[in-house]
C-alpha positions as CSV (number, residue, x, y, z in Angstrom):
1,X,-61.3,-2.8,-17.1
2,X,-57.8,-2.1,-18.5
3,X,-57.5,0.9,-17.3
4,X,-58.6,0.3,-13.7
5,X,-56.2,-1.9,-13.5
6,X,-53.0,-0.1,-14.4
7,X,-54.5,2.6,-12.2
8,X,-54.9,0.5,-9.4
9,X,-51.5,-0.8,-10.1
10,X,-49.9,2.5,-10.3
11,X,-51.5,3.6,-6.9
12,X,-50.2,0.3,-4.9
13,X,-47.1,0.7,-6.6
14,X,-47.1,4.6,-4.7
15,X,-48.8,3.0,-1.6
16,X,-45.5,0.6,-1.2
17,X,-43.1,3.3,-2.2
18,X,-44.5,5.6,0.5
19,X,-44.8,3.0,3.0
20,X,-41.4,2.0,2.3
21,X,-39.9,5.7,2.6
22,X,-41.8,6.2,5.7
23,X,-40.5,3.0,7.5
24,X,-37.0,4.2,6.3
25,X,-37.5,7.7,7.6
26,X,-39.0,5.8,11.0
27,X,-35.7,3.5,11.4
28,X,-33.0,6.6,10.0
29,X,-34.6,9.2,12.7
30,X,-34.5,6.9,16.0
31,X,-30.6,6.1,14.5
32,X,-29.9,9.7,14.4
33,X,-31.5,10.7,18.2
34,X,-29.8,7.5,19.7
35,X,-27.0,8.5,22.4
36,X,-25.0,7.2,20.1
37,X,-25.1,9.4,17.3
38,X,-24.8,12.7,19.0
39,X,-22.1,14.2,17.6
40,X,-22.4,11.7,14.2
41,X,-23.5,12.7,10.5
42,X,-25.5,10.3,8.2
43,X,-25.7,11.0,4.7
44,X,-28.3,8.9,3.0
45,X,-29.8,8.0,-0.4
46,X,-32.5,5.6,-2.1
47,X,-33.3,5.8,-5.7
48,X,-35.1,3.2,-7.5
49,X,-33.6,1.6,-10.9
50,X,-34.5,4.4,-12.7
51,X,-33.2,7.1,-10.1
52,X,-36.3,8.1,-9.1
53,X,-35.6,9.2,-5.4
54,X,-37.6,7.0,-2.8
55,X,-35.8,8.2,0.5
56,X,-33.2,10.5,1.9
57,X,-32.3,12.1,4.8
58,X,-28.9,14.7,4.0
59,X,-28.4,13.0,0.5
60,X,-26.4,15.7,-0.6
61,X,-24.2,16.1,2.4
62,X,-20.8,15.3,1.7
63,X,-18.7,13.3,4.6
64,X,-15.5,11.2,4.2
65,X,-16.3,7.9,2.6
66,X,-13.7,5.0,3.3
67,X,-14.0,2.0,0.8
68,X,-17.4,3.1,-1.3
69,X,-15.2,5.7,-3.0
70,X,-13.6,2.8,-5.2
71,X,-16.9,2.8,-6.8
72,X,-16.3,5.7,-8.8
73,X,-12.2,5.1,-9.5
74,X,-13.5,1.6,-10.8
75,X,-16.4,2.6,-13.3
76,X,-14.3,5.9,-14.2
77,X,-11.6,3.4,-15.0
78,X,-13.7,0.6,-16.7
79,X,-14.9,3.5,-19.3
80,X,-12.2,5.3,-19.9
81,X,-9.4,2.7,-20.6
82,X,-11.4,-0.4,-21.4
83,X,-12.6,-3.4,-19.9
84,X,-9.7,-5.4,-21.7
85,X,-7.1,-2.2,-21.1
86,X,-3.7,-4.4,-20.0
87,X,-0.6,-3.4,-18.0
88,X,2.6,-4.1,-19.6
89,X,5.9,-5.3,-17.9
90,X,9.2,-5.1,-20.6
91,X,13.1,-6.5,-20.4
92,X,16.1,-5.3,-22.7
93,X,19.0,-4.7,-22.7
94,X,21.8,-2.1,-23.5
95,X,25.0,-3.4,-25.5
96,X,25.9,-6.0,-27.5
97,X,26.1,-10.3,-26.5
98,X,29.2,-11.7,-27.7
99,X,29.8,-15.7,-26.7
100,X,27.1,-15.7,-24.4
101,X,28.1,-12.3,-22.3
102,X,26.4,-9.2,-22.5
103,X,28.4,-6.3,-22.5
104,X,26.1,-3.9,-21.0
105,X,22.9,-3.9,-18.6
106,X,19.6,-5.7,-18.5
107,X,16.8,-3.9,-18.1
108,X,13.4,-3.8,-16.5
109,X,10.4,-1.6,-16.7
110,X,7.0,-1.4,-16.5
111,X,4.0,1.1,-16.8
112,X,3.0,0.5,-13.3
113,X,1.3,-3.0,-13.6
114,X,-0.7,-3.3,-9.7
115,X,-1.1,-7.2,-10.7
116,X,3.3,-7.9,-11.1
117,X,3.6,-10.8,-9.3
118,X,0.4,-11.0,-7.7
119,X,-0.6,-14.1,-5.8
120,X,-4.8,-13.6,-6.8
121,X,-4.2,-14.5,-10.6
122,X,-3.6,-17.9,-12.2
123,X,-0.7,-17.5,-14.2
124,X,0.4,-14.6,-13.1
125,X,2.1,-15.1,-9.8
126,X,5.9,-14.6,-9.2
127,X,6.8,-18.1,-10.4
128,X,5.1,-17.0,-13.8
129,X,6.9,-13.9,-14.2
130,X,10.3,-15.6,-13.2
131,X,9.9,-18.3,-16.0
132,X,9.0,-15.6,-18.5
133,X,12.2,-13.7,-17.6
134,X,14.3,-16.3,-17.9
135,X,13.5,-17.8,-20.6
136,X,13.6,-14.6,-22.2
137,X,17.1,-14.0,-21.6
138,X,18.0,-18.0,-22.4
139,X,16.0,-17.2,-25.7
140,X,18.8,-14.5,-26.3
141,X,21.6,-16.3,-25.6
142,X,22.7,-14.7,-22.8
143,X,24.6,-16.4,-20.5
144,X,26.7,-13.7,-18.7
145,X,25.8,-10.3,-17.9
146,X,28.9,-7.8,-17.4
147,X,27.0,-4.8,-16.6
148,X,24.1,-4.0,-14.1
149,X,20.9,-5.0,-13.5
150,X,18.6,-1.4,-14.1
151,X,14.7,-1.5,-12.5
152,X,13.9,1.5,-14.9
153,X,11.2,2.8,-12.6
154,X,9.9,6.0,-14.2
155,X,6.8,5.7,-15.7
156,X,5.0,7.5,-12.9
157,X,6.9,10.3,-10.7
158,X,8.1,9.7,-7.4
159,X,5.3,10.7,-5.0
160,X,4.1,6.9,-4.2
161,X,1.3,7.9,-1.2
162,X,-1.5,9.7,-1.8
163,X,-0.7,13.3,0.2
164,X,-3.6,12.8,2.3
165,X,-3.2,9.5,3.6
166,X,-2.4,9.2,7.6
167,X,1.1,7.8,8.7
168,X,-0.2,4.8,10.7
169,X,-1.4,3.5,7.6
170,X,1.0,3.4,4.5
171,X,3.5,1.4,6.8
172,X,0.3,-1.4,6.9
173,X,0.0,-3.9,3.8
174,X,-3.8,-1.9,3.0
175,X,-1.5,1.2,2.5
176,X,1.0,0.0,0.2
177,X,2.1,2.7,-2.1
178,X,2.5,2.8,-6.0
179,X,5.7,3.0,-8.3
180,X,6.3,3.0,-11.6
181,X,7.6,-1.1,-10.8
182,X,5.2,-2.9,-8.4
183,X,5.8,-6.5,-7.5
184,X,3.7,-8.6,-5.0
185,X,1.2,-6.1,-4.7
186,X,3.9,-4.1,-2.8
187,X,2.9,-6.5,0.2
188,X,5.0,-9.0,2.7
189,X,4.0,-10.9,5.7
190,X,5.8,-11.4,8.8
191,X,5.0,-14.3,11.2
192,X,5.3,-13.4,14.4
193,X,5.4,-15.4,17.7
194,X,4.3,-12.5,20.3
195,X,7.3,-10.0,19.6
196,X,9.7,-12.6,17.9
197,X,9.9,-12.3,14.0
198,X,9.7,-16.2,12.9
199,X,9.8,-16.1,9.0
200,X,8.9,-13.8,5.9
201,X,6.8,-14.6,3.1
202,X,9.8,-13.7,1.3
203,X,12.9,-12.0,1.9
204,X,12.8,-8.2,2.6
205,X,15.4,-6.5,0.6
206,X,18.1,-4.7,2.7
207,X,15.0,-3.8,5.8
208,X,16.4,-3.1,8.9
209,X,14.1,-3.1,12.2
210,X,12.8,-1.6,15.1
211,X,10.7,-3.7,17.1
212,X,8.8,-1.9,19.8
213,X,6.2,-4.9,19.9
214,X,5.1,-5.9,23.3
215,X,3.2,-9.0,24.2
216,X,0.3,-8.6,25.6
217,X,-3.3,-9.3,25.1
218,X,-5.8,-11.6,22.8
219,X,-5.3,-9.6,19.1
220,X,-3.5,-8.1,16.5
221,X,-3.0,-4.5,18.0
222,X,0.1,-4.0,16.0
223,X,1.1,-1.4,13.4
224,X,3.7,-1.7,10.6
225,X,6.2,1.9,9.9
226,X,7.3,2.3,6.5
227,X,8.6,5.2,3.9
228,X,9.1,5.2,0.4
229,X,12.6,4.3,-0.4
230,X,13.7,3.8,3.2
231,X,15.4,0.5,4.7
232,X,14.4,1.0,8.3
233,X,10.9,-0.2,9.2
234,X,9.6,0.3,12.5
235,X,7.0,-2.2,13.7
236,X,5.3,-1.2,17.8
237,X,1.8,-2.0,19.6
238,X,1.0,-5.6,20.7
239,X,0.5,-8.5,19.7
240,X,-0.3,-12.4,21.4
241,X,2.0,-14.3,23.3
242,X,1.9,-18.0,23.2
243,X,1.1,-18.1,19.1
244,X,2.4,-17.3,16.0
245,X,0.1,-14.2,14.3
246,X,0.5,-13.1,10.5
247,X,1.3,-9.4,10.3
248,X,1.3,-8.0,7.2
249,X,3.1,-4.3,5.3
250,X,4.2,-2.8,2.9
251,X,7.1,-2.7,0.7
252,X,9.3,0.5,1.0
253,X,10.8,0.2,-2.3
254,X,9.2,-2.8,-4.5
255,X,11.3,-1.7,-7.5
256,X,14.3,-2.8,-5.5
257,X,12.7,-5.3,-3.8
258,X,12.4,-6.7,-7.7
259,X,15.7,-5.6,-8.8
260,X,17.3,-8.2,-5.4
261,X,14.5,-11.5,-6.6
262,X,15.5,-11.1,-10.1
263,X,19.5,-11.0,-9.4
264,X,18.9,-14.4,-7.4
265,X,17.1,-15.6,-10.1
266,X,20.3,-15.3,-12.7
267,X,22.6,-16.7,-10.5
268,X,20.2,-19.9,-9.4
269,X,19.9,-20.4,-13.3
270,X,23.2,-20.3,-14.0
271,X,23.6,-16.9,-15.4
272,X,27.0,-15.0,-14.4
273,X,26.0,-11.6,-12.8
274,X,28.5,-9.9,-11.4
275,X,27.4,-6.0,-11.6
276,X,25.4,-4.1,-9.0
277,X,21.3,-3.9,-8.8
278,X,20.0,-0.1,-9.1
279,X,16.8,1.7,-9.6
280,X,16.0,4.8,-11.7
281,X,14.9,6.4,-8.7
282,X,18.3,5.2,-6.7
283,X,20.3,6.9,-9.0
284,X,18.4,9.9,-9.2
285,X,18.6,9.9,-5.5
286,X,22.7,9.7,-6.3
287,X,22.6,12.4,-8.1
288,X,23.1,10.5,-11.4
289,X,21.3,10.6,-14.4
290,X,18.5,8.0,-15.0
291,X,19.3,5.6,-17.7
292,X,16.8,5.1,-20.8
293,X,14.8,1.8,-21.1
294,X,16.7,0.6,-24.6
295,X,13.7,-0.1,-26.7
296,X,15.6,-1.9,-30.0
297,X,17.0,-4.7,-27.9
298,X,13.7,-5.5,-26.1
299,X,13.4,-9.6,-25.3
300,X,10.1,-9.9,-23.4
301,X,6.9,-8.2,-23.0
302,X,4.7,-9.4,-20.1
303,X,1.2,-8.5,-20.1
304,X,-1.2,-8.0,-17.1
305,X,-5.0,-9.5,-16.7
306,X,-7.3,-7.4,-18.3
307,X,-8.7,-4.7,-16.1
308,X,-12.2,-6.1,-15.9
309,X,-10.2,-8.8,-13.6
310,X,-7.9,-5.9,-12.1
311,X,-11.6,-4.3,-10.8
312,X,-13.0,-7.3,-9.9
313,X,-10.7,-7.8,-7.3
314,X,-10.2,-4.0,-6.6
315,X,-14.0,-3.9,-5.2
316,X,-14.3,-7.4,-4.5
317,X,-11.4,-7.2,-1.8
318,X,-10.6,-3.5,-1.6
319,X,-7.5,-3.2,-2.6
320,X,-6.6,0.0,-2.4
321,X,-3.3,0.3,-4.1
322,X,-5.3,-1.1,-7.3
323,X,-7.4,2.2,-6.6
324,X,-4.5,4.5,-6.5
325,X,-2.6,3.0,-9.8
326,X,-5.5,3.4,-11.1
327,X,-5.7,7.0,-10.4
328,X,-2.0,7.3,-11.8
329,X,-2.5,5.9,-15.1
330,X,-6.1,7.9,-15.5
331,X,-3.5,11.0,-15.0
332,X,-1.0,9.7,-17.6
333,X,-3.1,8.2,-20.2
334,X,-5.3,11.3,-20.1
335,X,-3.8,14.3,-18.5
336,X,0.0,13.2,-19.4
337,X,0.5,13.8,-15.6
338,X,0.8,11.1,-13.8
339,X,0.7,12.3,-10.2
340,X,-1.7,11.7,-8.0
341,X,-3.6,15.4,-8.1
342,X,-3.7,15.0,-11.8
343,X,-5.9,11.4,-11.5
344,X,-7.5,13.1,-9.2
345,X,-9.2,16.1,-11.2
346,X,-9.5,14.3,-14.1
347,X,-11.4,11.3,-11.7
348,X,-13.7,14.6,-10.8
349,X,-13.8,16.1,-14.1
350,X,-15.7,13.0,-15.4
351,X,-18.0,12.2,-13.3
352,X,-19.0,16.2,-13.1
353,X,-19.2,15.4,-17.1
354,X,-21.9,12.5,-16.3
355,X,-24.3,15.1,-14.4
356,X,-22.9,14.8,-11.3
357,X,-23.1,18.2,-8.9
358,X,-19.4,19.0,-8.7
359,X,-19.6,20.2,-5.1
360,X,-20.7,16.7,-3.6
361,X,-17.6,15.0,-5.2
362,X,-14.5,16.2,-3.3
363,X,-12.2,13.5,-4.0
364,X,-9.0,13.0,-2.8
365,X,-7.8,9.9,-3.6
366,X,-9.0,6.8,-5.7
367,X,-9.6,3.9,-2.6
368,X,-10.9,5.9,-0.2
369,X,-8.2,5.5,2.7
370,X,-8.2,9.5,2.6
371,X,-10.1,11.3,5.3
372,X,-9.9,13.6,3.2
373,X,-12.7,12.4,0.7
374,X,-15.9,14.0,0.6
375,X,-18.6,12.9,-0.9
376,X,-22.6,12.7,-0.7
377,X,-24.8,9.5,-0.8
378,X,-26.7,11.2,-3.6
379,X,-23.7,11.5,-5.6
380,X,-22.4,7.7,-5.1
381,X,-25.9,6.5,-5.9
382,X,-26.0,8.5,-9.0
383,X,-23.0,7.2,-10.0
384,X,-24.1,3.4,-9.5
385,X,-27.2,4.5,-11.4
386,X,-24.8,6.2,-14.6
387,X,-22.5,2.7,-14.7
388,X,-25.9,0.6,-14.7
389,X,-26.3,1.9,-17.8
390,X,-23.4,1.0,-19.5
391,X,-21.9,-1.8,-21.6
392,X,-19.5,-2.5,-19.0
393,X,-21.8,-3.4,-16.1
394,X,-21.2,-6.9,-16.1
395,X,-17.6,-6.6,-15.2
396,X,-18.4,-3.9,-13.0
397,X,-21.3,-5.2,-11.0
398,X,-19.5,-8.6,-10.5
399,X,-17.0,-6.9,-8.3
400,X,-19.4,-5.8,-5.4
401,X,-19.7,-8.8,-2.6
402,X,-22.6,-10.2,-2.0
403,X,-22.8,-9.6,2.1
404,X,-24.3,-11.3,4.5
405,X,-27.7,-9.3,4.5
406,X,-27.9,-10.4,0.8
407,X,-27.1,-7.1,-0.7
408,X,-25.2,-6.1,-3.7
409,X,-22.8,-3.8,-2.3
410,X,-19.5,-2.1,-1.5
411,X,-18.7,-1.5,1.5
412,X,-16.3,0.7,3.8
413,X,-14.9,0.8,7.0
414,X,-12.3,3.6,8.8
415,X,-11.9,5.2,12.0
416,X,-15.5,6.9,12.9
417,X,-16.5,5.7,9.2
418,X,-19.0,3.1,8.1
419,X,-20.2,3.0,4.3
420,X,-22.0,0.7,1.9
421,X,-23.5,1.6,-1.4
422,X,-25.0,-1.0,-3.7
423,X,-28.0,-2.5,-5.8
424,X,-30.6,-4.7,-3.7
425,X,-33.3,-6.5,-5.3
426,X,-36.3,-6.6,-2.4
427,X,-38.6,-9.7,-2.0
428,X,-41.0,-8.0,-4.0
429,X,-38.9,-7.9,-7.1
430,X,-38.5,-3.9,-6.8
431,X,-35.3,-2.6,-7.6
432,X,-33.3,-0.4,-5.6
433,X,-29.9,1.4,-5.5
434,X,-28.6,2.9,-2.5
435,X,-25.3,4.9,-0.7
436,X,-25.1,5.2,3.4
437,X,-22.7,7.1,4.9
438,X,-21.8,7.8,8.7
439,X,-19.5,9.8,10.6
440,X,-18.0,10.2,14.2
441,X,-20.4,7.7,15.6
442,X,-20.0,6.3,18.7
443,X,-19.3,2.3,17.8
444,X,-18.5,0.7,14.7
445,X,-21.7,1.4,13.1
446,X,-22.2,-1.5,11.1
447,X,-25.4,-2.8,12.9
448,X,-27.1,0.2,13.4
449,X,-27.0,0.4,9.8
450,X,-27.8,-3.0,8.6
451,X,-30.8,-2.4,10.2
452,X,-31.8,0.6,8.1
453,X,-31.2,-1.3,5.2
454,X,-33.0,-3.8,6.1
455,X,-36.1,-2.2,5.4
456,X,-35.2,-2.4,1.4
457,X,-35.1,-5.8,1.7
């Protein structure tokens, strides 16, 4: 009796898991020979818990993949640096303090912390950071500071974009770039009442504009035009008349930007400061030598949340700068390279190490804002599959939003691309991880494939 009834378990448990493929294949094929999706590409890609394959149709086709790609940078990440892995921020100082004054430079420096000054983290928002500093420098009896104030901004090189990365984003506050000193998340917001700048979320440091904005129409149609270590910023499209909107960019030099808060700050405490703010990178770009970080005189050391927090909110909002630090310090820590082609490969190299066909992981950056990334469905599932596995899950898996179809999953959104890859429990208890992926079809996308995932559910 036993037996017939782990065989007739067995056979509905095929029954359900052919039904299920063939509904999937019905819904996927009347997608693909819509109007719609004439010129499109779908990559797609069902395994159950266990990676056995229940569905695909082009599993192995790579196509560009907007936000999903975090999912590797974050597990890659999680693994190879620790879930308690911390950023660290440091201040010292060159010279000696005699009575109070110190005759030489303060110092700041960093190995590229995303969080500096974040606003998502209790206790580790500007105001935080600022009390740390200056008690620091009250702690050392410092109460005049004769030489300059030196962001030492070198930990990473100087490329702070990912090469691949279109123009009409970086200037936008989802493509802020990464330095070797990040503050706010390298992020500020502009209120704008139709083309008439209102008030910053703080003050820019030494921007100049061009304003091209016209007002017309019911949304945000603006764009935001910003290069590394520039101080003009062009800002064009449209925008409302009649009411204030919330644009928001990125920094063109947060280093700087840093260097300007942190001068404000000594003289609002009452610490003489009477020397110029400069960067490592500004002085290169003066044709001066960079000055050394003075490690013997060091006054404060400001860790970062752990990076199981740093990942939560680097798949839970899609940050994307999160995803290209990350890429950086995978380089440094492990290649001694920091640039971004060095994170890169060694982003590829690992997950090729965890069985993962080579060819179907052409990466290019580590969020995914790259048109440039190419990757397969098979390939992100198999991925989800490999982290499942692993003692890190938890923080890993907590991450991915829970949307409103109740899935499990990451999703991502770009011109002509729609993506979501995940873990889905079905009403039935069954398990399921999945990756979709679509190209160059006509319309956003997103209910076309809702709809195919529906049928996991």
């Amino acid at each position: 009796m036993k037996k017939i009834f782990v065989v007739l378990t067995f056979s509905a448990q095929i029954f359900i898991a052919q039904n299920i493929s063939q509904k999937l294949e019905d819904v996927t094929n009347n997608l693909m020979k819509s109007s719609t999706a004439i010129s499109s590409n779908l990559s797609f890609y069902v395994a159950d818990e266990s990676g056995n394959l229940v569905y695909e149709y082009q599993g192995s086709k790579g196509l560009s993949t907007a936000s999903t790609q975090k999912i590797f940078t974050a597990a890659a990440a999680l693994e190879t640096l620790g879930k308690n892995y911390t950023y660290k921020t440091s201040s010292s100082y060159s010279g000696n303090i005699l009575n109070g004054n110190l005759d030489g430079n303060l110092f700041i420096t960093s190995n590229g912390d995303p969080t500096l000054g974040s606003w998502r983290y209790e206790s580790y928002k500007p105001e935080n950071f600022k009390q740390k500093l200056l008690e620091a420098i009250k702690k050392s009896g410092i109460t005049k500071i004769s030489g300059d104030l030196i962001i030492d901004d070198s930990y990473f090189d100087h490329q702070t974009i990912p090469g691949g990365w279109p123009f009409d984003d970086f200037g936008n506050y989802y493509g802020a770039g990464v330095w070797g000193v990040n503050w706010r998340e390298n992020q500020f917001d502009i209120n704008i009442n139709g083309t008439d700048f209102k008030s910053f979320s703080y003050p820019l440091a030494g921007i100049k504009w061009l304003n091209d904005l016209k007002a017309v129409g019911n949304s945000d149609q603006s764009l935001i035009f910003t290069s590394p270590y520039s101080n003009v910023a062009l800002i064009n499209g449209s925008l409302p008349s009649g009411k204030v909107t919330t644009v928001s960019g990125s920094v063109p030099n947060p280093p700087l930007q840093l260097g300007i808060e942190v001068e404000k700050w000594l003289k609002d405490s009452g610490v003489e400061f009477s020397g110029k703010v400069m960067t490592n990178s500004q002085l290169e770009i003066d044709g001066k030598k960079p000055l050394d970080f003075p490690k013997s005189n060091i006054i404060l050391t400001y860790e970062s949340p752990t990076l199981d927090k740093i990942v939560y909110w680097f798949l839970r909002k899609s940050v994307n700068m999160y995803g290209e630090n990350l890429i950086k310090t995978l380089g440094k820590e492990k290649k001694g390279n920091p640039s971004f082609k060095s994170g890169v490969a060694f982003l590829k190299e690992f997950w090729k190490s965890k069985g993962i066909n080579v060819n179907m992981i052409n990466f290019a950056d580590g969020s995914g804002l790259s048109p440039q990334n190419y990757v397969s469905a098979k390939a992100e599932v198999q991925s989800l599959i490999y982290a499942k596995k692993q003692s890190y899950f938890d923080a890993y898996y907590h991450g991915f939003p829970t949307q409103d179809n109740g899935m499990k999953m990451k999703s991502g959104t770009m011109r002509d691309t729609k993506s979501y890859a995940g873990y889905h429990t079905s009403k039935d208890g069954k398990k399921y991880v999945f990756a979709i992926i679509i190209n160059n079809y006509e319309g956003s996308g997103s209910t076309e494939l809702q709809k195919i995932l529906n049928v996991l559910k």
